[in-house]
C-alpha positions in Angstrom: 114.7 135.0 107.4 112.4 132.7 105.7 111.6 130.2 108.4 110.3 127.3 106.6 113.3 126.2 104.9 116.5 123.7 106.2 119.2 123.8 107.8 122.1 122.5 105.2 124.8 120.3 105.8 126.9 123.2 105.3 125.3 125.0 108.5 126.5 121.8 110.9 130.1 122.5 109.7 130.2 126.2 109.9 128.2 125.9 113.4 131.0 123.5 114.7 134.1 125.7 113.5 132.9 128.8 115.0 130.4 127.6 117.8 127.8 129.7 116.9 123.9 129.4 116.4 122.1 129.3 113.0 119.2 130.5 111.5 117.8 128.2 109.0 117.7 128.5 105.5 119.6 128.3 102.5 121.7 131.4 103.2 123.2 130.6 106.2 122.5 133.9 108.9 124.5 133.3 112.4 122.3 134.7 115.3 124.9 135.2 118.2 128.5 133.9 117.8 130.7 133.3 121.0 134.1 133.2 122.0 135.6 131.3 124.5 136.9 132.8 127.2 140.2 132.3 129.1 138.5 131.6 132.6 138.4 129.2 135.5 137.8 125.4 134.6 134.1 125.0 135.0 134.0 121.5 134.0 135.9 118.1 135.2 139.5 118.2 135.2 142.7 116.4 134.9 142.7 112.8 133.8 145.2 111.2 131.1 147.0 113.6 129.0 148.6 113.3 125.8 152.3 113.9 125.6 151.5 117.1 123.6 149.6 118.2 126.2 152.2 117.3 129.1 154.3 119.5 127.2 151.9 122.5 126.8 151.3 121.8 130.7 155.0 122.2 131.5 155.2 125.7 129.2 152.4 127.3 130.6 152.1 126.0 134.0 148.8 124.6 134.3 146.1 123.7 131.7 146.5 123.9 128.3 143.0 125.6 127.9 142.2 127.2 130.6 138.5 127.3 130.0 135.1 125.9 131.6 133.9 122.5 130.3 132.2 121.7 127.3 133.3 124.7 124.9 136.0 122.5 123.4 135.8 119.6 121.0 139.5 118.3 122.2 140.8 118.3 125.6 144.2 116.4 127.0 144.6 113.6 124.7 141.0 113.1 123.7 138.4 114.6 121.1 134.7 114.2 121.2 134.2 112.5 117.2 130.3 113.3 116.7 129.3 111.0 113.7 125.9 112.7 113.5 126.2 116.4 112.6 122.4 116.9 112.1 119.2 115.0 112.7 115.5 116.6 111.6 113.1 118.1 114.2 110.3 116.4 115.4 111.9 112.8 114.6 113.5 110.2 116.7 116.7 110.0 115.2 120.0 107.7 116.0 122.5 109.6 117.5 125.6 108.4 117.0 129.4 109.4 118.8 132.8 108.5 119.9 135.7 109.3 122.1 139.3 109.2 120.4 142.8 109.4 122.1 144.3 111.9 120.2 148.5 110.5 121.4 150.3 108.9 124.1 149.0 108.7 127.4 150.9 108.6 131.1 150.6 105.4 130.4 153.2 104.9 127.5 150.6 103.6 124.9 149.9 104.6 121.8 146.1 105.4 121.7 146.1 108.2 118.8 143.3 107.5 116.6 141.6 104.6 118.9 138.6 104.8 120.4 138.4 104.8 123.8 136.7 101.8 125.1 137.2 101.8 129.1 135.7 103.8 131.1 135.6 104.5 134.8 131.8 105.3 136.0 130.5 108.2 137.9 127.1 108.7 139.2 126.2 105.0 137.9 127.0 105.4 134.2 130.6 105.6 132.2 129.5 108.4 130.2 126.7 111.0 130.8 125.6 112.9 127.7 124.2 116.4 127.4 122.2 117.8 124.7 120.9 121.3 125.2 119.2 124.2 122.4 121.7 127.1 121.7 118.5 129.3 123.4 118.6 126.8 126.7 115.0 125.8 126.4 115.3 122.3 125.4 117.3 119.8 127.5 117.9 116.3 127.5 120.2 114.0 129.9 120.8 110.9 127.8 122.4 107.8 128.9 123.7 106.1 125.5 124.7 102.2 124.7 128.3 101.5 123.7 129.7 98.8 121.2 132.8 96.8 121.9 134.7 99.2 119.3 133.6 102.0 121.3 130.7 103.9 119.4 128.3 105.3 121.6 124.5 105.5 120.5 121.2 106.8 121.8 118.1 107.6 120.0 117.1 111.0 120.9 114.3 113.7 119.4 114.2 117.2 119.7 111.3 119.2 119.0 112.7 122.7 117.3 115.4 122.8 115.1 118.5 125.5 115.5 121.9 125.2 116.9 122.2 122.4 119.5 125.3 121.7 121.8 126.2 118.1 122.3 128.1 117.3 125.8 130.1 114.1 126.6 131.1 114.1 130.4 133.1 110.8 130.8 136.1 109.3 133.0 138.4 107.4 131.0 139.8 104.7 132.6 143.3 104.9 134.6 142.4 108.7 134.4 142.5 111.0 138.0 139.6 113.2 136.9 137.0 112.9 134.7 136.6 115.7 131.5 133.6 117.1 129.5 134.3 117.5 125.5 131.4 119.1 123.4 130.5 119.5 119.7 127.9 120.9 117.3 124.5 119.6 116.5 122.2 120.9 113.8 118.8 120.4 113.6 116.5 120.7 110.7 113.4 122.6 110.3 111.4 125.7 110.9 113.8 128.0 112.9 112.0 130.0 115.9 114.6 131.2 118.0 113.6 132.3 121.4 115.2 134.1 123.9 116.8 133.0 127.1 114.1 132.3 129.6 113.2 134.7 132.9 114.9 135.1 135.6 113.3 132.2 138.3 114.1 130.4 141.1 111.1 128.7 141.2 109.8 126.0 138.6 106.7 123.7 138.3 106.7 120.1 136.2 104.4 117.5 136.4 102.9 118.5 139.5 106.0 119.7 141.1 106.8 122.7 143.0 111.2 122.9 143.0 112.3 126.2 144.2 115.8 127.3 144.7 117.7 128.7 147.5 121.5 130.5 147.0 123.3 132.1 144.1 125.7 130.9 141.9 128.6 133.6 142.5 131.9 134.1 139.6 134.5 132.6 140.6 133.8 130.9 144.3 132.3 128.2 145.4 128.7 128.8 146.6 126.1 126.5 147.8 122.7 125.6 146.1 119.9 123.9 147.7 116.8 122.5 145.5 113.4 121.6 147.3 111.1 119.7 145.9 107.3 119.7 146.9 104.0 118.4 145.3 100.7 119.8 146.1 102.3 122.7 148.5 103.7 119.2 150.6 107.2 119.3 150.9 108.6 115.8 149.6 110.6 113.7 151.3 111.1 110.6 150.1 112.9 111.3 147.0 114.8 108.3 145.0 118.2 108.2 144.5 119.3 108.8 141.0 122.7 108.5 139.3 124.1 108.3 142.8 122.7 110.5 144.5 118.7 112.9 145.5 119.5 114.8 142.3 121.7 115.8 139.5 122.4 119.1 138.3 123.5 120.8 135.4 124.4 124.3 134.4 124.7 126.2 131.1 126.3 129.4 130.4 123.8 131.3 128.5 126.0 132.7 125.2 128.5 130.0 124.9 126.9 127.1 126.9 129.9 126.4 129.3 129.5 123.6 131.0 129.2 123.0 134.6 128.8 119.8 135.8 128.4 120.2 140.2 128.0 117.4 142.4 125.3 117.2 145.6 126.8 117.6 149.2 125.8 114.3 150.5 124.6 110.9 148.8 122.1 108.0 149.9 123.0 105.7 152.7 126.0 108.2 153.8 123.8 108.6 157.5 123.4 112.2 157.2 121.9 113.0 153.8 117.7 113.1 153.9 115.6 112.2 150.8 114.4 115.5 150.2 112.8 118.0 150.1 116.0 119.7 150.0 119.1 118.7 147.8 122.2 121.0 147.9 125.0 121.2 146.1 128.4 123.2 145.8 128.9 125.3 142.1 131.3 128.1 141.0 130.3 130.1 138.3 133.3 130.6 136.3 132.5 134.3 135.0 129.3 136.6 135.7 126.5 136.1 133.7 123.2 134.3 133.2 122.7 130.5 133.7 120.6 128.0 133.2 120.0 125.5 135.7 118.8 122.1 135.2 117.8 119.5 138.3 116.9 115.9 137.3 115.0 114.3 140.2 113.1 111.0 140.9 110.2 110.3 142.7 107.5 107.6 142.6 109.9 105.9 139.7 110.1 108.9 137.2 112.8 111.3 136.7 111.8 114.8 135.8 113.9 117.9 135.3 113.2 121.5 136.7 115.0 124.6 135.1 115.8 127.6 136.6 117.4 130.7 134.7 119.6 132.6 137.3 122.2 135.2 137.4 126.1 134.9 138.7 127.5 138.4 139.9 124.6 141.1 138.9 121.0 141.3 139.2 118.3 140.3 137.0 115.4 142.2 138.0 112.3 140.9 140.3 111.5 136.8 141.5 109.8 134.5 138.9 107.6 131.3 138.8 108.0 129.4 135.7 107.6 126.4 133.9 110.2 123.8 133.1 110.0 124.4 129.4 111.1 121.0 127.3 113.4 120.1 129.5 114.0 116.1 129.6 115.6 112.8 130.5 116.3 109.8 128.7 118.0 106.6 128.5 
């Protein structure tokens, strides 16, 4: 494939049909494609539901898509309306998205086609966003602005172009549980895909030793504890951030589910320490490899360490590695 030239237009739309990642050039090549699998809800659940979806609910006798969070663009009354299909590498961009009630809600209003402008907030923010490379080696954790008719904007800039997946994980307001929708980014210029990063359970950023304790395991709930050092000096006075000592992330590698777990303790709940260590509770909702992603903050910065690990196999012998462009943002 001749590397040099664009991703088109065309490439966004095919890449958000089918969910899979693209080569770039004028000819459009796929790389992997995915399919998304009928497995445990990885993601945030419940909250309002369309009557469409009551009904489905009723039929089938639980979810209407029984799948981990972030592979779908609509989920129980609400779809994830990306207004910026693709931005150019290398350049900070707008980025530019809303959230739309697809029917009636519990509530008895008629919401379909409105943006959704209340929110409820978790971790500190009404709506966390998510942008992550198809190949998992860029990251960012964006916190965007909203306008009163509910648009939500950030500026972001990502250094490689290829298939990105955009996350929005949000709690509508009046809603039980909170829900993760995801979309399609594409991102123009040279195309060097890259493989999914080494098995590691230990990473270094800025100065930073984070190594990682536990396994993710298919299908049950298994604990993770992250501990952060600098210099070979374990750290303990780590900031709290969005809540909490630190937020994590993890990726499916193939399709990018999404799971979105949540520490153990918090700050100021009399038995949670400020570091080094900072655990949290995970199920993996299929075997397979993952990519983990821990935003931390000490001496007022956040940084994010990334981890590649395995849920029900073996991937070979212990690493050390980098955190790879891996990033936060407001």
């Amino acid at each position: 494939m001749n590397t040099g030239l664009k991703i088109t237009a065309f490439a966004a739309a095919v890449a958000a049909t089918f969910g899979t990642a693209y080569g770039v050039g004028k000819g459009v090549d796929p790389v992997t494609s995915q399919k998304k699998p009928a497995s445990e809800h990885g993601g945030h659940g419940g909250g309002e539901e369309a009557a469409a979806g009551e009904k489905g609910e009723k039929q089938g006798g639980g979810h209407t898509a029984d799948v981990p969070g972030g592979l779908q663009i609509s989920e129980r009354g609400y779809t994830l309306d990306l207004k910026t299909a693709r931005i150019d590498a290398e350049k900070r961009e707008q980025l530019r998205f809303t959230i739309v009630r697809d029917g009636t809600g519990k509530d008895g209003k008629d919401g379909k086609g409105k943006n959704v402008t209340a929110y409820q907030k978790e971790h500190d923010k009404e709506l966390h966003l998510i942008v992550a490379s198809r190949d998992l080696t860029t990251y960012r954790h964006l916190h965007p602005s909203r306008a009163a008719d509910g648009t939500w904007s950030t500026p972001v800039e990502l250094p490689e172009a290829g298939g990105y997946r955009v996350f929005a994980d949000f709690k509508p307001k009046g809603a039980k549980e909170g829900l993760t929708l995801g979309a399609d980014l594409a991102v123009a210029g040279k195309y060097d895909p890259a493989g999914l990063q080494a098995h590691n359970t230990k990473a270094s950023v800025d100065g930073y030793e984070v190594s990682l304790k536990g396994e993710l395991k298919p299908g049950k709930s298994a604990g993770l504890t992250l501990n952060v050092s600098k210099n070979g000096r374990p750290v303990t006075d780590l900031q709290p951030y969005l809540g909490s000592y630190g937020h994590l992330v993890a990726l499916r590698s193939g399709d990018l589910a999404y799971l979105h777990v949540h520490p153990t303790g918090e700050p100021g709940d009399g038995r949670t320490e400020p570091g080094p260590g900072v655990s949290f509770q995970a199920t993996a909702p299929s075997a397979g490899a993952y990519r983990l992603f821990l935003d931390f903050k000490h001496e007022g910065k956040v940084r994010t360490a990334a981890f590649t690990v395995h849920a029900g196999g073996s991937a070979g012998g212990e690493g050390t590695a980098e955190s790879g462009d891996s990033g936060h943002a407001h």
